[in-house]
mmJSON file of the N, C-alpha and C atoms, coordinates in Angstrom:
{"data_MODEL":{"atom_site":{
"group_PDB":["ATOM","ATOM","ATOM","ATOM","ATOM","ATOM","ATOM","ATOM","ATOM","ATOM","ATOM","ATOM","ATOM","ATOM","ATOM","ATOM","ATOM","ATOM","ATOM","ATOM","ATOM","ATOM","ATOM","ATOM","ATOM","ATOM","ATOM","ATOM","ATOM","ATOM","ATOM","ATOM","ATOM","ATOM","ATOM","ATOM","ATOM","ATOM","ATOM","ATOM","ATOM","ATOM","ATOM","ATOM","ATOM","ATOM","ATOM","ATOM","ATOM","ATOM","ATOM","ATOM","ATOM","ATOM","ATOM","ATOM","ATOM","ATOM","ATOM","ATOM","ATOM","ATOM","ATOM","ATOM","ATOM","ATOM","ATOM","ATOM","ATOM","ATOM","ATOM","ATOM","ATOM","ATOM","ATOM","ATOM","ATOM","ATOM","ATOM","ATOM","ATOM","ATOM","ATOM","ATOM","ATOM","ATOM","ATOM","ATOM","ATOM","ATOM","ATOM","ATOM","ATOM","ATOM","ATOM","ATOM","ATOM","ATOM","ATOM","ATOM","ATOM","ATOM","ATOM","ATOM","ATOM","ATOM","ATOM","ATOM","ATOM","ATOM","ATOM","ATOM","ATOM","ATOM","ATOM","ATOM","ATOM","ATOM","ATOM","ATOM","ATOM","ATOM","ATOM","ATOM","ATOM","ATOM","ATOM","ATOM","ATOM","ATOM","ATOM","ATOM","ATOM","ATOM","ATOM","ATOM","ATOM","ATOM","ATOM","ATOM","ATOM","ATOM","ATOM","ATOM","ATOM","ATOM","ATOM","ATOM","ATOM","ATOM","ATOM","ATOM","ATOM","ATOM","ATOM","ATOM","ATOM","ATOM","ATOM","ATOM","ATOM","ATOM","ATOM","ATOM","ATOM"],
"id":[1,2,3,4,5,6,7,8,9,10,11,12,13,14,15,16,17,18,19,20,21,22,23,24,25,26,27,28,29,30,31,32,33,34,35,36,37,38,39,40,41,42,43,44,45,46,47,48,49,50,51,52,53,54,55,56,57,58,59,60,61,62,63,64,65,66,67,68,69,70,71,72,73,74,75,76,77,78,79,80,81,82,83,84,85,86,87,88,89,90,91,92,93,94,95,96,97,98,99,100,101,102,103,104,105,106,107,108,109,110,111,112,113,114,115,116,117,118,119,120,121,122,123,124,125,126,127,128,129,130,131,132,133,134,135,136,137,138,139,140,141,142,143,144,145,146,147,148,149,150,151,152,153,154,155,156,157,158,159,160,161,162,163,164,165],
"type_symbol":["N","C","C","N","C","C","N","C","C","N","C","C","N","C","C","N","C","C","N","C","C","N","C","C","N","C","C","N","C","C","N","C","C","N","C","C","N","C","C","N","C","C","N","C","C","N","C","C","N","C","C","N","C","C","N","C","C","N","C","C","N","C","C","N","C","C","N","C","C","N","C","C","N","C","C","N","C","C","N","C","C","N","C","C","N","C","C","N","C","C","N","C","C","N","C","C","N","C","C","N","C","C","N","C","C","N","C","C","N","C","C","N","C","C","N","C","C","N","C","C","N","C","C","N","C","C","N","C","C","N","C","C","N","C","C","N","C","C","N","C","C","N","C","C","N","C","C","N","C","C","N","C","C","N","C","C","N","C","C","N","C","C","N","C","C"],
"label_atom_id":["N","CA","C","N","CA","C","N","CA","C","N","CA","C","N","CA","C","N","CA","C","N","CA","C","N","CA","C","N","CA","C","N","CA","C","N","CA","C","N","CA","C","N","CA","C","N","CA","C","N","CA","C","N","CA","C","N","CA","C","N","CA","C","N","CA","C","N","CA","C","N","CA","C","N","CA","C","N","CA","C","N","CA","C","N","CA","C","N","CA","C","N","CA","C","N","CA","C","N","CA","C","N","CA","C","N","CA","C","N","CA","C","N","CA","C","N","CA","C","N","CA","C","N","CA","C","N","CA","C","N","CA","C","N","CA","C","N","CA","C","N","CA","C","N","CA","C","N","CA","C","N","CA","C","N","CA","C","N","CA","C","N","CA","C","N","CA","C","N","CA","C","N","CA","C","N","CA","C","N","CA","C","N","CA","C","N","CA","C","N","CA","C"],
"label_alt_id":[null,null,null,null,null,null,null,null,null,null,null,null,null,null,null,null,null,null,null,null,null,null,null,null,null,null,null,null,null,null,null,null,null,null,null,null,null,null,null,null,null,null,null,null,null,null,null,null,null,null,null,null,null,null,null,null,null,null,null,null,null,null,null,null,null,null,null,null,null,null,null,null,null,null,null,null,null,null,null,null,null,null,null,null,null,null,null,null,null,null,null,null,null,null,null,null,null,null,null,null,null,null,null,null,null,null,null,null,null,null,null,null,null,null,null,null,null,null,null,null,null,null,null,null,null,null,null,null,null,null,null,null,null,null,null,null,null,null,null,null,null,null,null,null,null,null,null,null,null,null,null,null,null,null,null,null,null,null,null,null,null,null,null,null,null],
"label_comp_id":["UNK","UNK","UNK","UNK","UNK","UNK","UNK","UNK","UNK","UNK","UNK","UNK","UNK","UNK","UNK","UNK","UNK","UNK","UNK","UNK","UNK","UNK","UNK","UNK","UNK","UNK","UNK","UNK","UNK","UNK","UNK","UNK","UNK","UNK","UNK","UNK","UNK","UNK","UNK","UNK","UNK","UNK","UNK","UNK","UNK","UNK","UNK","UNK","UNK","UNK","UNK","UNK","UNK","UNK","UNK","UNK","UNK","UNK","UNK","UNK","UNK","UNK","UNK","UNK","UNK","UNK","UNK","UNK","UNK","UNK","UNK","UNK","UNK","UNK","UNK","UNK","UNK","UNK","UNK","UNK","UNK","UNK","UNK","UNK","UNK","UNK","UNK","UNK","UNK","UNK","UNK","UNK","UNK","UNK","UNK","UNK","UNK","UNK","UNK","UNK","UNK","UNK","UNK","UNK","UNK","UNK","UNK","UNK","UNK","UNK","UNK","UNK","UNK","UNK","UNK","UNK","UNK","UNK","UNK","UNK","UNK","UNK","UNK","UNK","UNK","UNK","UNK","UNK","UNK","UNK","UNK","UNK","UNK","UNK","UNK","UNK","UNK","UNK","UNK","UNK","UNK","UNK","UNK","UNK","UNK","UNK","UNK","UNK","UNK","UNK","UNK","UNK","UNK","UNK","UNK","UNK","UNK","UNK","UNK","UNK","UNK","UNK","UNK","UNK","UNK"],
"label_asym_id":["A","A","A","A","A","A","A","A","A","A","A","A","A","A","A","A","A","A","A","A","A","A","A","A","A","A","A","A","A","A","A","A","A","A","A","A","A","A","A","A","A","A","A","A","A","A","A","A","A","A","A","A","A","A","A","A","A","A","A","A","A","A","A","A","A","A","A","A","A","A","A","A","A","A","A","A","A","A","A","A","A","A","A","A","A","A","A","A","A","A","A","A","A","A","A","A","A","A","A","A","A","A","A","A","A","A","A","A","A","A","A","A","A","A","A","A","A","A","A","A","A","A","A","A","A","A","A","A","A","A","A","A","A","A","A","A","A","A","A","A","A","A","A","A","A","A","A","A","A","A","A","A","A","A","A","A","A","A","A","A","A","A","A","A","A"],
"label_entity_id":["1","1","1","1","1","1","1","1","1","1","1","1","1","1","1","1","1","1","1","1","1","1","1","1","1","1","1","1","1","1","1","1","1","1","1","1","1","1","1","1","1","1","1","1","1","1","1","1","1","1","1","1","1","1","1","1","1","1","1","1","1","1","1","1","1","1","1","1","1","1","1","1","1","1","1","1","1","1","1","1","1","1","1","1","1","1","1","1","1","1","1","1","1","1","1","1","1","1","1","1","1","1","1","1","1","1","1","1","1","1","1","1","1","1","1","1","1","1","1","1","1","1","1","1","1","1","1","1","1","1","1","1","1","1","1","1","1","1","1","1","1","1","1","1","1","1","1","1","1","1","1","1","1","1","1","1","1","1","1","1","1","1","1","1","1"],
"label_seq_id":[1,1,1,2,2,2,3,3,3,4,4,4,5,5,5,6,6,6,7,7,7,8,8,8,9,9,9,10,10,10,11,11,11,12,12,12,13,13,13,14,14,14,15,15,15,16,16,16,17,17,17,18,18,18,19,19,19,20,20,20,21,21,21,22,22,22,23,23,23,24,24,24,25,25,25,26,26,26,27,27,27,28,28,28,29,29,29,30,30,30,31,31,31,32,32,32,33,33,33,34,34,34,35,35,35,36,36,36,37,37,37,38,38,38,39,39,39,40,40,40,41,41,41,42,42,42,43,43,43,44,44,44,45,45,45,46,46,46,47,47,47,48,48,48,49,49,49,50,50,50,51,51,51,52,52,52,53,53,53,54,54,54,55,55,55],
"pdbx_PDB_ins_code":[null,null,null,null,null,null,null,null,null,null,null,null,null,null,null,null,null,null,null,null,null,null,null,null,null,null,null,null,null,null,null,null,null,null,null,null,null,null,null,null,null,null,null,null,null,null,null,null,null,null,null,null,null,null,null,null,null,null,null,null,null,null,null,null,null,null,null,null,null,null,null,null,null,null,null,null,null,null,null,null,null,null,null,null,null,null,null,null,null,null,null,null,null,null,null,null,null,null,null,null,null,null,null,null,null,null,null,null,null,null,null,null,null,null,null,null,null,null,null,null,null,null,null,null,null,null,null,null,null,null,null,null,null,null,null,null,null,null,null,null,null,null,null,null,null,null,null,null,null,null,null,null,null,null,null,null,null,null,null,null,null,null,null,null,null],
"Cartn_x":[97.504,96.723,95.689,96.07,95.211,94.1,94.506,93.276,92.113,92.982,92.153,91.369,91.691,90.992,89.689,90.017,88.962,87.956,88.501,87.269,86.193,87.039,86.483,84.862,84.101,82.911,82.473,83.452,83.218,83.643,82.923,83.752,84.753,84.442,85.418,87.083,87.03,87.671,88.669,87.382,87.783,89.072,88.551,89.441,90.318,90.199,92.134,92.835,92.232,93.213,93.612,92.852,92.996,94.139,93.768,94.667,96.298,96.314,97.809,98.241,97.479,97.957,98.4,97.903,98.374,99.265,99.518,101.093,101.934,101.769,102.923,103.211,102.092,102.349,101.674,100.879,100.309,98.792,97.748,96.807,95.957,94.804,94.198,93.486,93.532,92.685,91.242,91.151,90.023,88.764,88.392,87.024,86.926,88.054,87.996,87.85,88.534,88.663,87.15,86.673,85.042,84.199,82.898,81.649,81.024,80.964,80.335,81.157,80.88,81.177,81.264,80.956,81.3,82.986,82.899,83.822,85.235,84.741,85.837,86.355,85.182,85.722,86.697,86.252,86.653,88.558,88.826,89.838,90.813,89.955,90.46,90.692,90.427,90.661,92.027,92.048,92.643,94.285,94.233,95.356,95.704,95.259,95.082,95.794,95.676,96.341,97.658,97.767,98.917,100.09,99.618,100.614,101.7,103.048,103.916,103.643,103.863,103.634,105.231,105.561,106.271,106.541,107.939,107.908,108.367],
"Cartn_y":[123.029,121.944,122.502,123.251,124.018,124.618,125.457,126.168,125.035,124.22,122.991,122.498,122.122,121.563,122.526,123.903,124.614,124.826,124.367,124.275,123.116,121.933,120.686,120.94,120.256,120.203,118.315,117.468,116.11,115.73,114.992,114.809,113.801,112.854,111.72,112.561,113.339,114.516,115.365,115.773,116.458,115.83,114.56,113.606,113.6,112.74,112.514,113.824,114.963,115.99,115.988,116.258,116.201,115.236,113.712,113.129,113.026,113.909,113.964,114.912,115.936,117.154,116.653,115.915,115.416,114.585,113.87,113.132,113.945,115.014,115.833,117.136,117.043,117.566,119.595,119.336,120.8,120.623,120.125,119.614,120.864,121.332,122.003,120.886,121.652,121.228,120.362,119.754,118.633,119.44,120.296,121.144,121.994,122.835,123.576,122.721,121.572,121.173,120.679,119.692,118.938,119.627,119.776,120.465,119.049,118.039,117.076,115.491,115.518,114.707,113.355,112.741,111.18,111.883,112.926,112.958,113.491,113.732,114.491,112.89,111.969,110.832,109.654,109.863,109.229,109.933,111.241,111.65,111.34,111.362,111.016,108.988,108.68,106.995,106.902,108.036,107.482,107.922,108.674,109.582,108.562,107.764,106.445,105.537,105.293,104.374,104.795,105.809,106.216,106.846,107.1,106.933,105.497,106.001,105.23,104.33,102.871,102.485,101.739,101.947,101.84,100.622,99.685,98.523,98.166],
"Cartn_z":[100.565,101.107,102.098,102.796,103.811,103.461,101.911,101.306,100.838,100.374,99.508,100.556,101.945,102.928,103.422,103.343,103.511,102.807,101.818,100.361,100.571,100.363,100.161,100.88,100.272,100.826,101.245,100.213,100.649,102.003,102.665,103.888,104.169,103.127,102.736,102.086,101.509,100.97,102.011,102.715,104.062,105.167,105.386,106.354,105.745,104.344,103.883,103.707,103.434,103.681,105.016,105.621,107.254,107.852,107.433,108.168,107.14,106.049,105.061,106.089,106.552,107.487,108.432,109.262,110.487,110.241,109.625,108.898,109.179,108.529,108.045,109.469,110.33,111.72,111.527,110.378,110.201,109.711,110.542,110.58,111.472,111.329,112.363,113.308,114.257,116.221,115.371,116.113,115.533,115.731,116.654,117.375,115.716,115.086,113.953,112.85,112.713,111.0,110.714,112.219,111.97,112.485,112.146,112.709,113.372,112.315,113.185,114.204,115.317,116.347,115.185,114.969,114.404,113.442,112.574,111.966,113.213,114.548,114.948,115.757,116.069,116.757,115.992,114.534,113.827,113.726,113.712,113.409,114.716,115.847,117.09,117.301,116.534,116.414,115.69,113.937,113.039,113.891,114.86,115.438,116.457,117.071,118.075,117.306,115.953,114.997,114.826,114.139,114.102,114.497,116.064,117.085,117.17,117.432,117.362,118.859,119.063,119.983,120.369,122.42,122.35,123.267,122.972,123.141,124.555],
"occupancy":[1.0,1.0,1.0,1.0,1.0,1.0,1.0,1.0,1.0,1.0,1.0,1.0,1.0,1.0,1.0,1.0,1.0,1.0,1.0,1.0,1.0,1.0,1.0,1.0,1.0,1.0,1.0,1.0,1.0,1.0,1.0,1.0,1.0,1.0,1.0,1.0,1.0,1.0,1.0,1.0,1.0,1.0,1.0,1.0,1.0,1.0,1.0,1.0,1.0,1.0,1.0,1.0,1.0,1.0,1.0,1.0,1.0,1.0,1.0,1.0,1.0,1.0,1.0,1.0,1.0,1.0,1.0,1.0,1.0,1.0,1.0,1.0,1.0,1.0,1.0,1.0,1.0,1.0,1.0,1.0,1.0,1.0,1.0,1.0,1.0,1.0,1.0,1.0,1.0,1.0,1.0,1.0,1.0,1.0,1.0,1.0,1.0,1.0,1.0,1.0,1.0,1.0,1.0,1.0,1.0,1.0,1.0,1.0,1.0,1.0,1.0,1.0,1.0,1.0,1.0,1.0,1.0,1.0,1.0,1.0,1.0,1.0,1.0,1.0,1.0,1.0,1.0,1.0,1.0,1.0,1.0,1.0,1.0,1.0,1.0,1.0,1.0,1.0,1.0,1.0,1.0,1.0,1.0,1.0,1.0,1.0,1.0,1.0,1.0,1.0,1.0,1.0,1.0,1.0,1.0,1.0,1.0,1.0,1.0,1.0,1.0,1.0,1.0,1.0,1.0],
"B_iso_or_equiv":[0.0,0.0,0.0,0.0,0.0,0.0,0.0,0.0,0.0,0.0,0.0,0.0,0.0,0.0,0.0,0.0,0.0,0.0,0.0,0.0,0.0,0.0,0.0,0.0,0.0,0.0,0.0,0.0,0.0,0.0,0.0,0.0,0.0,0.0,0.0,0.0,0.0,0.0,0.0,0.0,0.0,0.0,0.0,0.0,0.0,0.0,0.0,0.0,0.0,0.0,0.0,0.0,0.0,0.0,0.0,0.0,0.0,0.0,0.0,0.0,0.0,0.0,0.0,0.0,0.0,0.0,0.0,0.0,0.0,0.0,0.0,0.0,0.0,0.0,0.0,0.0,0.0,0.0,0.0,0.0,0.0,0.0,0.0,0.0,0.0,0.0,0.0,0.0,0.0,0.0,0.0,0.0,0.0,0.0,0.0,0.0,0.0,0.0,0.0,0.0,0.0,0.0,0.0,0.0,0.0,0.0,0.0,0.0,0.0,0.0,0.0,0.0,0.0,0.0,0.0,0.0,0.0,0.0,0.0,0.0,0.0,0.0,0.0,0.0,0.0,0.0,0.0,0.0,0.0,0.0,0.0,0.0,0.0,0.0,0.0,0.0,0.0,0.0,0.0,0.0,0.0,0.0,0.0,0.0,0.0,0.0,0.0,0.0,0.0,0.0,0.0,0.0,0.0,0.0,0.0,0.0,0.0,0.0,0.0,0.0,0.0,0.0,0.0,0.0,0.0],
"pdbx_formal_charge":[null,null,null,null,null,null,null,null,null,null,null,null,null,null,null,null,null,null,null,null,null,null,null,null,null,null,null,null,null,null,null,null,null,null,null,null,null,null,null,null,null,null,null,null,null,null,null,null,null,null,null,null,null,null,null,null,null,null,null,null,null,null,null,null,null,null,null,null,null,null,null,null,null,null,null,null,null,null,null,null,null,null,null,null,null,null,null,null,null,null,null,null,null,null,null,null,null,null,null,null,null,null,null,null,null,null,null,null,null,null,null,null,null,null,null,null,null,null,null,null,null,null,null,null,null,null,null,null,null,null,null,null,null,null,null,null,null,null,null,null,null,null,null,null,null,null,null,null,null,null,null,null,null,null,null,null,null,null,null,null,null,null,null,null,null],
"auth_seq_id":[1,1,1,2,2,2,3,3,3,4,4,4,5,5,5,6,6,6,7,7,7,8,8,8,9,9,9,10,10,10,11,11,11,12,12,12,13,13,13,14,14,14,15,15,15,16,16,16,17,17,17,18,18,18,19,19,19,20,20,20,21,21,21,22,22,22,23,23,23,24,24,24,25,25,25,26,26,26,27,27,27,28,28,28,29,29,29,30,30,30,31,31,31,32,32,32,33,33,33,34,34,34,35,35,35,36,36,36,37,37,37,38,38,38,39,39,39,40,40,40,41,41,41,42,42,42,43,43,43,44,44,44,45,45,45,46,46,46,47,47,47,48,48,48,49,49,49,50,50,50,51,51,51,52,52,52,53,53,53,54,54,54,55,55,55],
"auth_comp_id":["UNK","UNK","UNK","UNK","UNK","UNK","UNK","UNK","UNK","UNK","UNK","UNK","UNK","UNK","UNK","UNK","UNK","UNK","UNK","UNK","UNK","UNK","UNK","UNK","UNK","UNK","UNK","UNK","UNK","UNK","UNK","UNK","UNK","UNK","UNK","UNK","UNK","UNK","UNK","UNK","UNK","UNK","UNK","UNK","UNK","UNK","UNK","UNK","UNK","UNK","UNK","UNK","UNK","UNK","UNK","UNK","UNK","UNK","UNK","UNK","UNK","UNK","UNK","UNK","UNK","UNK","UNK","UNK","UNK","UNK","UNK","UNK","UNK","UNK","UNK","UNK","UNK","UNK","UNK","UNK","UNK","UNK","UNK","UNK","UNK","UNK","UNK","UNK","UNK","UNK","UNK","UNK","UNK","UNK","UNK","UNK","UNK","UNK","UNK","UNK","UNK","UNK","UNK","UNK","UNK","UNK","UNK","UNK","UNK","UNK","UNK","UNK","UNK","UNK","UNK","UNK","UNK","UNK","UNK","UNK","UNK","UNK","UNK","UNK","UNK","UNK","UNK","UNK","UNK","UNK","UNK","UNK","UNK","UNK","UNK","UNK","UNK","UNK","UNK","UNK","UNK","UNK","UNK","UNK","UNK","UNK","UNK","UNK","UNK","UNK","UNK","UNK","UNK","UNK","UNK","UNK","UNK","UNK","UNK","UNK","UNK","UNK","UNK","UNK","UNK"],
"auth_asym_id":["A","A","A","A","A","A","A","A","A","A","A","A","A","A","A","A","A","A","A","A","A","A","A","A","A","A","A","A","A","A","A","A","A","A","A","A","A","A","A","A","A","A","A","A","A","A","A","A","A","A","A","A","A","A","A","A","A","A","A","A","A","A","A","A","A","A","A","A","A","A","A","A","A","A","A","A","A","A","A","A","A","A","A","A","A","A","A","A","A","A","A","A","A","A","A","A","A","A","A","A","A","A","A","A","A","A","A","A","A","A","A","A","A","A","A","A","A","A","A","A","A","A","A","A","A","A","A","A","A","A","A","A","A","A","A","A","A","A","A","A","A","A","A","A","A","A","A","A","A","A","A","A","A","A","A","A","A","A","A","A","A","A","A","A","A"],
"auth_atom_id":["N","CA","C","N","CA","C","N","CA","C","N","CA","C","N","CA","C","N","CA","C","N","CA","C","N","CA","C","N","CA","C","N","CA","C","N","CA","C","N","CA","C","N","CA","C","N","CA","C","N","CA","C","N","CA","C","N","CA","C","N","CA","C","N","CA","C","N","CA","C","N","CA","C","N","CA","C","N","CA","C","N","CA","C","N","CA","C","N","CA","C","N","CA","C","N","CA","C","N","CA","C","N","CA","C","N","CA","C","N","CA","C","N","CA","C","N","CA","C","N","CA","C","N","CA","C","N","CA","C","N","CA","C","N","CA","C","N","CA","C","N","CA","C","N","CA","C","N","CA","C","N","CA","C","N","CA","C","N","CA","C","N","CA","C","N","CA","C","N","CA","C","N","CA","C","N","CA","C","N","CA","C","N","CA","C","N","CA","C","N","CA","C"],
"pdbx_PDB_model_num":[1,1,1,1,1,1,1,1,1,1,1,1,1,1,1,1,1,1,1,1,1,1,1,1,1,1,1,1,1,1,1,1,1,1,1,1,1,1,1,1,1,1,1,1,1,1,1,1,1,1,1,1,1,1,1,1,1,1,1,1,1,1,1,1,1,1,1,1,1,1,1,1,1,1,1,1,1,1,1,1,1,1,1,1,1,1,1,1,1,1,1,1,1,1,1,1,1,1,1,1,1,1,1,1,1,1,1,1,1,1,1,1,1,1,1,1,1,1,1,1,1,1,1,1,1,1,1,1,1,1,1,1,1,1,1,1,1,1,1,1,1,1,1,1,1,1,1,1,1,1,1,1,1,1,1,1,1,1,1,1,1,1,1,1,1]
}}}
């Protein structure tokens, strides 16, 4: 998955690998996986979501 993520050139592509990685807790640092700021804010939202919230 890692190699595949380094490949991908889609960025739509890019994220869902990205955020299957971060599911699974083996995701790279957001500064490395995105070059561009909207895609790193966006990964920093989807990680905001899917934090467990507690009651």
């Amino acid at each position: 998955m890692r190699v595949e993520f380094g490949m991908a050139k889609d960025r739509g592509r890019r994220f869902a690998l990205w955020a299957l990685m971060h599911m699974l807790g083996v995701a790279p640092d957001l500064d490395v996986a995105f070059d561009d700021p909207a895609d790193r804010d966006a990964a920093r939202d989807f990680m905001e979501m899917t934090e467990p919230k507690g009651d």
